[in-house]
N, CA, C and O atoms as a CHARMM CRD file, in Angstrom:
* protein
*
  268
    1    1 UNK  N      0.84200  -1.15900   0.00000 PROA 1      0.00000
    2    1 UNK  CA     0.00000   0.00000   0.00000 PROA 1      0.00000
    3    1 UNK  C      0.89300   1.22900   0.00000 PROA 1      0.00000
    4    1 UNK  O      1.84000   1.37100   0.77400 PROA 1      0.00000
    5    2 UNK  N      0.51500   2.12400  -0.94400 PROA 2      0.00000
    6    2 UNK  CA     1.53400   3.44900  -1.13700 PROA 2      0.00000
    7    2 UNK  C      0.02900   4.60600  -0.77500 PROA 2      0.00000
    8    2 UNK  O     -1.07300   4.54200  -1.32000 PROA 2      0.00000
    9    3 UNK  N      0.39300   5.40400   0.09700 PROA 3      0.00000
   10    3 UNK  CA    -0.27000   6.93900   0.59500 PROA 3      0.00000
   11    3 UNK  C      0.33200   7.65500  -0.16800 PROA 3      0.00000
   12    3 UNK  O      1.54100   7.42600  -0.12500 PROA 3      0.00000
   13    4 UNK  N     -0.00900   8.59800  -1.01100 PROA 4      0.00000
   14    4 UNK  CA     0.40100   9.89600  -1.37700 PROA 4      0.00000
   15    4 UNK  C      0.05000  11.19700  -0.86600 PROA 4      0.00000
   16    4 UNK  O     -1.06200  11.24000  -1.39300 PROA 4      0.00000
   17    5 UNK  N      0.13300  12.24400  -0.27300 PROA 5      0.00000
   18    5 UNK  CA    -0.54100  13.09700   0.13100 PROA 5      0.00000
   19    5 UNK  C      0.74700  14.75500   0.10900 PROA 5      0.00000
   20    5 UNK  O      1.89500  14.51400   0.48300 PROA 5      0.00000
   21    6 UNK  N      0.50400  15.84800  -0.20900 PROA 6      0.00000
   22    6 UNK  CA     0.90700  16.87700  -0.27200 PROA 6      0.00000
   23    6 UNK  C      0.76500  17.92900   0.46500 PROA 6      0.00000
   24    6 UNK  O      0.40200  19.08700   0.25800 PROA 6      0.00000
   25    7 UNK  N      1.34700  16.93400   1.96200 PROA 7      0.00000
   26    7 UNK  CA     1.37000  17.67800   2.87000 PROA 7      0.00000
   27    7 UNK  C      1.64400  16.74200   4.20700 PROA 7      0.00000
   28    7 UNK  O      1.27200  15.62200   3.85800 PROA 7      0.00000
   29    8 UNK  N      2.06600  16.67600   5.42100 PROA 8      0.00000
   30    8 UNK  CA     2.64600  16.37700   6.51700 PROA 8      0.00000
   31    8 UNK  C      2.33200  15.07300   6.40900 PROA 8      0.00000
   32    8 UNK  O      1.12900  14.84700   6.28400 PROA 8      0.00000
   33    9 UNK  N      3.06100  14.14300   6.42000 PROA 9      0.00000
   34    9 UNK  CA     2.57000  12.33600   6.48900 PROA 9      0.00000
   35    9 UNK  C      1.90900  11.86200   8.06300 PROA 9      0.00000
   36    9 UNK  O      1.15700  10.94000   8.38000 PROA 9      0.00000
   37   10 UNK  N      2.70300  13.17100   9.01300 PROA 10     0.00000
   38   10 UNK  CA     2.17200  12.53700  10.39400 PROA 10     0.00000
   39   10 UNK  C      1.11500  12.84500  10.85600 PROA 10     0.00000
   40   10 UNK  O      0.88500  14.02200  11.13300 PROA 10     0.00000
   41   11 UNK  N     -0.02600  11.61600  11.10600 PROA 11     0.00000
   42   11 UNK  CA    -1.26100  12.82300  11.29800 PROA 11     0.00000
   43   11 UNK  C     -2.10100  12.79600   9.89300 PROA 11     0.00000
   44   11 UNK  O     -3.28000  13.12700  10.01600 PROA 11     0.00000
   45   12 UNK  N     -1.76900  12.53300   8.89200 PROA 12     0.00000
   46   12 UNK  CA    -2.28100  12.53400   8.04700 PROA 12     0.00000
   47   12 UNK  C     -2.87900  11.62800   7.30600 PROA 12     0.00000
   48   12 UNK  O     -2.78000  10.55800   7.90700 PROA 12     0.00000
   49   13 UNK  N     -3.59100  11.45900   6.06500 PROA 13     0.00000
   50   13 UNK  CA    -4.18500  10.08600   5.05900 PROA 13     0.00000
   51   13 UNK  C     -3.51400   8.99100   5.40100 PROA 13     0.00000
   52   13 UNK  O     -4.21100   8.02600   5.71500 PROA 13     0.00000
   53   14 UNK  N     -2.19700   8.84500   5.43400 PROA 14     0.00000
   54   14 UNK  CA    -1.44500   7.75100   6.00000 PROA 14     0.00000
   55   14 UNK  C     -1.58700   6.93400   6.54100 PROA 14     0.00000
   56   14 UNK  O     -1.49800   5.74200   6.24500 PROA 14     0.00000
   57   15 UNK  N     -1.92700   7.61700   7.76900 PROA 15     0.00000
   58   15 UNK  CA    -1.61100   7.54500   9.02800 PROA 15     0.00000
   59   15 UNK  C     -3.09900   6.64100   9.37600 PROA 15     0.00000
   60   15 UNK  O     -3.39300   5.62700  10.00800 PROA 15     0.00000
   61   16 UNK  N     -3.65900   7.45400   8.73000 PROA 16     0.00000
   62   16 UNK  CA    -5.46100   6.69900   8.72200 PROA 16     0.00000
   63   16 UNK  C     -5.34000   5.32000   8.50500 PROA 16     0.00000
   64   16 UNK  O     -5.53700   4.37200   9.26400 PROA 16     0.00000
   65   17 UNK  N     -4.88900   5.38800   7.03900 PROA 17     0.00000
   66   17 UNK  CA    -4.99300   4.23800   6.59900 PROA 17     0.00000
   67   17 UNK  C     -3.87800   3.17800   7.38700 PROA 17     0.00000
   68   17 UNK  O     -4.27200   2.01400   7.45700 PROA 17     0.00000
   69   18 UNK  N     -2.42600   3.49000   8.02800 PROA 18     0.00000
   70   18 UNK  CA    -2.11300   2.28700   8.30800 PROA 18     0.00000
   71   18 UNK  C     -2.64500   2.19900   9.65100 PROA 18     0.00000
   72   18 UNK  O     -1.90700   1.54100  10.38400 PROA 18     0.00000
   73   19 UNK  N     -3.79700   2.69400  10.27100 PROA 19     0.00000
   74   19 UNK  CA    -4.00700   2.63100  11.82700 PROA 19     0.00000
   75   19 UNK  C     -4.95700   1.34100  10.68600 PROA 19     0.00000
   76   19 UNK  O     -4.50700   0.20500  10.54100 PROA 19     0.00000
   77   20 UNK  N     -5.93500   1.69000  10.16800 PROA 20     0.00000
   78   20 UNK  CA    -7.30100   0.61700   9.78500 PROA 20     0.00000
   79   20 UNK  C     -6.55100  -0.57200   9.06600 PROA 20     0.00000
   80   20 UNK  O     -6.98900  -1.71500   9.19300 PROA 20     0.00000
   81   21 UNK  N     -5.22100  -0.26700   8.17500 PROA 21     0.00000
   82   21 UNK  CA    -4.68100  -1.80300   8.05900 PROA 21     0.00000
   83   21 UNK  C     -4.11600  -2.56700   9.04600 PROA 21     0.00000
   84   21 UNK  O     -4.02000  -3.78500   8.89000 PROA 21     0.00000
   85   22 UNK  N     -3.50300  -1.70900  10.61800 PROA 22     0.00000
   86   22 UNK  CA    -3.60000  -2.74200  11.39100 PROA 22     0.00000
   87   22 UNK  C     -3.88100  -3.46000  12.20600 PROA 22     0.00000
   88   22 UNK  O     -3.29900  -4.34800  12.82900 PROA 22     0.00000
   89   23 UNK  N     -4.97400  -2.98100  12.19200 PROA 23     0.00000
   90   23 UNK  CA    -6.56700  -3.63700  12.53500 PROA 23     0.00000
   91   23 UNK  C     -6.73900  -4.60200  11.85000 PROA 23     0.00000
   92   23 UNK  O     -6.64500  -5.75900  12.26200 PROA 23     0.00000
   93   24 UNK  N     -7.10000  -4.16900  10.35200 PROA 24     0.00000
   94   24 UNK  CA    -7.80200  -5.34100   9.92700 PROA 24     0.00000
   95   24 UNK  C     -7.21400  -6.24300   8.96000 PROA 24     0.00000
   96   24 UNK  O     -7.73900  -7.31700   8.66500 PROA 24     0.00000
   97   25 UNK  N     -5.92500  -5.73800   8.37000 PROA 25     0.00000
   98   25 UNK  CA    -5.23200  -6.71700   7.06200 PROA 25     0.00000
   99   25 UNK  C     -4.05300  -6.05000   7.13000 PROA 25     0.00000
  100   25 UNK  O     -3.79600  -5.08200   6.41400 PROA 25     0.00000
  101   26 UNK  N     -2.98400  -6.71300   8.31700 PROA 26     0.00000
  102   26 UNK  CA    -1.43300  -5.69600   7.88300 PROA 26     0.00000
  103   26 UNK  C     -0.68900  -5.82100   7.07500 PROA 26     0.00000
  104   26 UNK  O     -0.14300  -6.92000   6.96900 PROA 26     0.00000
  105   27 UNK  N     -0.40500  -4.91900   6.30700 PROA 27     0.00000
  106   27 UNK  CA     0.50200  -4.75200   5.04100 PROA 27     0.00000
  107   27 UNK  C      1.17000  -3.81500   4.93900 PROA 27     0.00000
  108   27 UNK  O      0.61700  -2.80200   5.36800 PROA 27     0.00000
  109   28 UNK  N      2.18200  -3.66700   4.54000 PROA 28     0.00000
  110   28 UNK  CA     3.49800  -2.86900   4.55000 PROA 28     0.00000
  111   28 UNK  C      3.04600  -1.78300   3.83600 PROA 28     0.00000
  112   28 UNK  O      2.38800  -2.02800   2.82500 PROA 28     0.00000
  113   29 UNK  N      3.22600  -0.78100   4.10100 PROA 29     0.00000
  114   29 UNK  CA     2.83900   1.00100   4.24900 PROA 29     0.00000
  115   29 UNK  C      4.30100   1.82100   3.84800 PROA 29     0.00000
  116   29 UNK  O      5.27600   1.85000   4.59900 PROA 29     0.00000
  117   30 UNK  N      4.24000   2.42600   2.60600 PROA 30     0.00000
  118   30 UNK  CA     4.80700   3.31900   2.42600 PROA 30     0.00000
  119   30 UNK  C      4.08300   4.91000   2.01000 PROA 30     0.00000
  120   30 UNK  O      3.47000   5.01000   0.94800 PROA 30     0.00000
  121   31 UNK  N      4.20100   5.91000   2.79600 PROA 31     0.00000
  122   31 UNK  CA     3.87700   7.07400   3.30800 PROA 31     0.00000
  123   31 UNK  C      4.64300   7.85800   1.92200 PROA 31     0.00000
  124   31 UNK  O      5.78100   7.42000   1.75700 PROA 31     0.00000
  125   32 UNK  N      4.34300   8.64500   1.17200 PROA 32     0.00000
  126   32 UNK  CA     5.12900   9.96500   0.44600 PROA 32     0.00000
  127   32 UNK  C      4.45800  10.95100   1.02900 PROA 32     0.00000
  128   32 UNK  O      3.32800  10.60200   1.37200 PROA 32     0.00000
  129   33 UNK  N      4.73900  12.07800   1.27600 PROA 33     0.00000
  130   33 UNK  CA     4.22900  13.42200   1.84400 PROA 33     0.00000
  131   33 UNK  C      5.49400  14.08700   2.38000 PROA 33     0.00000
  132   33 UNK  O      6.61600  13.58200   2.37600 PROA 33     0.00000
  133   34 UNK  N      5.10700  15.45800   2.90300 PROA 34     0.00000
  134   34 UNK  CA     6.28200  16.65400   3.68200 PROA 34     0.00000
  135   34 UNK  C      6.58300  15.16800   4.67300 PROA 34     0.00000
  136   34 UNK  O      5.90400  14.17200   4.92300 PROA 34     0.00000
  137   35 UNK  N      7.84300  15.58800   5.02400 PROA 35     0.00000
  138   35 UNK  CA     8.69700  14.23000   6.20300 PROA 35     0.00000
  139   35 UNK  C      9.06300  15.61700   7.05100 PROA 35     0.00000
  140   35 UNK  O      9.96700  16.44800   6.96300 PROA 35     0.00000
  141   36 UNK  N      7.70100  15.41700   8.06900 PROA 36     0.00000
  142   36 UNK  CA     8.24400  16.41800   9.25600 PROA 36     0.00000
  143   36 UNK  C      8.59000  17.88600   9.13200 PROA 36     0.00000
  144   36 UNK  O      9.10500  18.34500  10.15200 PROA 36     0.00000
  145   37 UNK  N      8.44300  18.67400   8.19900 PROA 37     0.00000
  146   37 UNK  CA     8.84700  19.84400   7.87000 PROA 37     0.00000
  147   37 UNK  C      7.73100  21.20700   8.25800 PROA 37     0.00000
  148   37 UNK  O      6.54500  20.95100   8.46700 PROA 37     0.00000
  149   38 UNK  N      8.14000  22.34100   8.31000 PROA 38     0.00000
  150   38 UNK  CA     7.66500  23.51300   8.38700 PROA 38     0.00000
  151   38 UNK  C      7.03400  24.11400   7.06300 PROA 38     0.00000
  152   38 UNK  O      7.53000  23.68400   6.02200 PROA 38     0.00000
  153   39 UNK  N      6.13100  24.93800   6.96000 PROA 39     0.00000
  154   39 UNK  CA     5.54600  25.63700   5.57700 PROA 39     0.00000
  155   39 UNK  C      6.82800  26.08100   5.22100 PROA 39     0.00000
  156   39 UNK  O      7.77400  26.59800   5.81600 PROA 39     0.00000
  157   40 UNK  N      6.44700  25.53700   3.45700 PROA 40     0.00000
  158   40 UNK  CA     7.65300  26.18200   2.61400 PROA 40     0.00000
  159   40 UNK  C      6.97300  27.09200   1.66300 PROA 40     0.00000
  160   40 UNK  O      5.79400  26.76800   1.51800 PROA 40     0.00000
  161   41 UNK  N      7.40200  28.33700   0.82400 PROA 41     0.00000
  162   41 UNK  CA     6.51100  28.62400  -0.00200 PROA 41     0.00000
  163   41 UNK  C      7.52300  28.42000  -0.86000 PROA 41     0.00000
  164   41 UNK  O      8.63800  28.45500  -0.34000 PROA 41     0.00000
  165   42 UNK  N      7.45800  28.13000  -2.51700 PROA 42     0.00000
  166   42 UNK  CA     7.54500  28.14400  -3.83400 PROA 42     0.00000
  167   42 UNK  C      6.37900  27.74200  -4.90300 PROA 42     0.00000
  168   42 UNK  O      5.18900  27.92400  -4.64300 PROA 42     0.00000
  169   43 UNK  N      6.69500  27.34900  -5.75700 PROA 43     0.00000
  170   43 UNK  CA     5.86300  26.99700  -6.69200 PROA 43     0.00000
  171   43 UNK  C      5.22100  25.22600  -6.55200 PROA 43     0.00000
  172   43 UNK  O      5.83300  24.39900  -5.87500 PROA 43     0.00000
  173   44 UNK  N      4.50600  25.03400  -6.97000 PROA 44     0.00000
  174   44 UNK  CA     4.09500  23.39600  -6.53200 PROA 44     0.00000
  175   44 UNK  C      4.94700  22.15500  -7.34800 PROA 44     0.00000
  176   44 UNK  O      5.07900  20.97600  -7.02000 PROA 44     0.00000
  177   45 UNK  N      5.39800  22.78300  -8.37100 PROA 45     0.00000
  178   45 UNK  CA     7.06200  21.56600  -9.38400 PROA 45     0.00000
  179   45 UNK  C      7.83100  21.81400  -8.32600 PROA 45     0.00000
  180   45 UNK  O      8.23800  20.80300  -7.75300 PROA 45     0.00000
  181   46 UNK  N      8.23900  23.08700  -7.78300 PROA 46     0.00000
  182   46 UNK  CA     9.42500  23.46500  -7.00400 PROA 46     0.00000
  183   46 UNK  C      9.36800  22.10100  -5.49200 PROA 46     0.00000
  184   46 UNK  O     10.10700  21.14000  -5.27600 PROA 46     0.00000
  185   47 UNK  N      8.38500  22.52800  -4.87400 PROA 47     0.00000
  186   47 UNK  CA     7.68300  21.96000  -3.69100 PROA 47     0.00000
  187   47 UNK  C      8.11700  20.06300  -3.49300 PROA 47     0.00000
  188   47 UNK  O      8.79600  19.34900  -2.75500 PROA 47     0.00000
  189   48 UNK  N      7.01700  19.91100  -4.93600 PROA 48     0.00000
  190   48 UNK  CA     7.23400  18.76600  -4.94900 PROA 48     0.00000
  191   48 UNK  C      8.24900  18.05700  -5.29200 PROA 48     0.00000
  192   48 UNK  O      8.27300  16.89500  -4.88500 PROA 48     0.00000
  193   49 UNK  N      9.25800  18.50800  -6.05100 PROA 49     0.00000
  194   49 UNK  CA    10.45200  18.21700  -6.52300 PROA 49     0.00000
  195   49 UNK  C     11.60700  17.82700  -4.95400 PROA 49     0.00000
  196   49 UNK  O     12.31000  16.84500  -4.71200 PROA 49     0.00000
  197   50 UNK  N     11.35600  19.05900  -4.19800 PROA 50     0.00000
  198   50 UNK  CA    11.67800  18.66900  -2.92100 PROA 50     0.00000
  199   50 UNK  C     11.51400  17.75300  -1.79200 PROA 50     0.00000
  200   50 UNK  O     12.44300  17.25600  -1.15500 PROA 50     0.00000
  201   51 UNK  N     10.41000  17.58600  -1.61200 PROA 51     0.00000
  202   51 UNK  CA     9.96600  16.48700  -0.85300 PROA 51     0.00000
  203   51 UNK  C      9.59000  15.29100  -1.61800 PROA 51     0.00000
  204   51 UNK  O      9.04900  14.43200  -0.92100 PROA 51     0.00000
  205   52 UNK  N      9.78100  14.88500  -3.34100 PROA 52     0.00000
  206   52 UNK  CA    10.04100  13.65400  -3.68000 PROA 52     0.00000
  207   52 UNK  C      9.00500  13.07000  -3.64900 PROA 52     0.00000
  208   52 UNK  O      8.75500  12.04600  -3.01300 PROA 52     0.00000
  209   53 UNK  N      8.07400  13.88300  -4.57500 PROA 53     0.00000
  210   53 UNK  CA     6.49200  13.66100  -4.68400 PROA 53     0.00000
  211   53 UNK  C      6.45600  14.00500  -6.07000 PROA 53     0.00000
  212   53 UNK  O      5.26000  13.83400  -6.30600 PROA 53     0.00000
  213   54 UNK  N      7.03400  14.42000  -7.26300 PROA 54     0.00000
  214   54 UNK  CA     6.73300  13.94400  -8.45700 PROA 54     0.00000
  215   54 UNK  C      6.93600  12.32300  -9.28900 PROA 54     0.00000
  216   54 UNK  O      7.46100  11.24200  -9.02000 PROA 54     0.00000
  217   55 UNK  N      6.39200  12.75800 -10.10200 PROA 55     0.00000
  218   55 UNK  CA     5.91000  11.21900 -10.68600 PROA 55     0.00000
  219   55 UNK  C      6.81400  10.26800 -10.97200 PROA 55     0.00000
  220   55 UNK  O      6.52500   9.08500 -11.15200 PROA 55     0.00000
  221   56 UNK  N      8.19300  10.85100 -11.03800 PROA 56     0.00000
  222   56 UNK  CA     9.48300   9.42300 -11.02500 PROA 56     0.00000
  223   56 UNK  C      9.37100   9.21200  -9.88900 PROA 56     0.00000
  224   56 UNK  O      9.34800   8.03300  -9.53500 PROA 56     0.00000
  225   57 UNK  N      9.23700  10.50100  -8.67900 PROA 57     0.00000
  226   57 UNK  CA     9.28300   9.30400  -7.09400 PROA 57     0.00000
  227   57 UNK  C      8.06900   9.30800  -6.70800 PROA 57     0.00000
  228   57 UNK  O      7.60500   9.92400  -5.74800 PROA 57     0.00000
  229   58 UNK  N      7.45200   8.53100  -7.54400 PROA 58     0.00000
  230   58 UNK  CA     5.93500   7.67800  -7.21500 PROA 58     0.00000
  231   58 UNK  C      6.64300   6.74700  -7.83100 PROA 58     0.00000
  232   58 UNK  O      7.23600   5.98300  -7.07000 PROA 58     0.00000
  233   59 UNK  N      6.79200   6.53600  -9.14400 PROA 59     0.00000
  234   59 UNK  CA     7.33300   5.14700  -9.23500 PROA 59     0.00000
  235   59 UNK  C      7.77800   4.57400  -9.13800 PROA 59     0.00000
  236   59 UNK  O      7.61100   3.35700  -9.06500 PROA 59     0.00000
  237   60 UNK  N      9.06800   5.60100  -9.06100 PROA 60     0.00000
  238   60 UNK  CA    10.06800   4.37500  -7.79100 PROA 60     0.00000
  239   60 UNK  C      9.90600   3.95500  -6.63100 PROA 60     0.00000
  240   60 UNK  O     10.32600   2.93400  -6.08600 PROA 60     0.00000
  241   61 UNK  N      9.10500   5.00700  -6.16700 PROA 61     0.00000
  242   61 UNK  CA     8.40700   4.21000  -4.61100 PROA 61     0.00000
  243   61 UNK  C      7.08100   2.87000  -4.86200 PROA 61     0.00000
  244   61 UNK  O      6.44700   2.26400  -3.99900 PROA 61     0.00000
  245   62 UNK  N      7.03000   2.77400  -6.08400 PROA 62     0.00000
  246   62 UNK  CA     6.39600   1.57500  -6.52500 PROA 62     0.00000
  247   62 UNK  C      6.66000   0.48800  -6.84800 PROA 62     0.00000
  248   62 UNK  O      6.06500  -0.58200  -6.71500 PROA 62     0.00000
  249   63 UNK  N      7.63800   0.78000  -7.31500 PROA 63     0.00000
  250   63 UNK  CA     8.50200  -0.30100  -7.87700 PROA 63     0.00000
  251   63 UNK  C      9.60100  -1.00900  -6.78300 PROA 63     0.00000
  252   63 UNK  O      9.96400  -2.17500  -6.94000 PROA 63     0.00000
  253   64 UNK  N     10.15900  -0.04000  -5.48900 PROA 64     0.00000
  254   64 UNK  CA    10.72400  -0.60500  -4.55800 PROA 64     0.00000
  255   64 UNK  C      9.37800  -1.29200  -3.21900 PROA 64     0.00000
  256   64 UNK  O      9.73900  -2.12300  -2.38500 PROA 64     0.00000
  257   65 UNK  N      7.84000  -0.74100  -3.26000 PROA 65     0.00000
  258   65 UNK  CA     7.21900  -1.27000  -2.64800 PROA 65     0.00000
  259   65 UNK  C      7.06000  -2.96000  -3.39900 PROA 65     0.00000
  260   65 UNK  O      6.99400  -4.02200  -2.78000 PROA 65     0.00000
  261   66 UNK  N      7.03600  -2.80000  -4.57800 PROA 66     0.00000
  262   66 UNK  CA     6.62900  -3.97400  -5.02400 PROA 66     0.00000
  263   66 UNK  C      7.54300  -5.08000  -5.09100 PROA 66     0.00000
  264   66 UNK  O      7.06000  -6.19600  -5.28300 PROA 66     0.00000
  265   67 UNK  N      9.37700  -4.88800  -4.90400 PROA 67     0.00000
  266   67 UNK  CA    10.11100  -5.85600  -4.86500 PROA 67     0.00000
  267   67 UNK  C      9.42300  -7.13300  -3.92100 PROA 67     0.00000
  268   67 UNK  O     10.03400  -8.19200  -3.77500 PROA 67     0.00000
């Protein structure tokens, strides 16, 4: 299971979801979002480029969830 979200992982969509997977079906959880950080302002390529939320690191976070 991969979370994406564009904005704080802790506390967040994530976080939801791996509380209800481990409850009910545990499976390995990888989180993309801000990792702990303060408001940044730039542009949203800029942003995401930084915290490793455009679409090559989705897939590589897919492709290493899926090994």
């Amino acid at each position: 299971m991969i979370t994406i979200e564009d904005h704080q992982i802790y506390g967040g969509m994530g976080s939801a979801v791996a509380e209800l997977l481990a409850k009910k079906c545990p499976k390995k959880i990888e989180m993309l979002g801000v990792n702990d950080s303060f408001g940044e302002s730039g542009t949203k390529e800029e942003l995401y480029k930084k915290h490793h939320l455009t679409s090559k690191n989705i897939i590589l976070a897919v492709r290493e969830v899926m090994r």
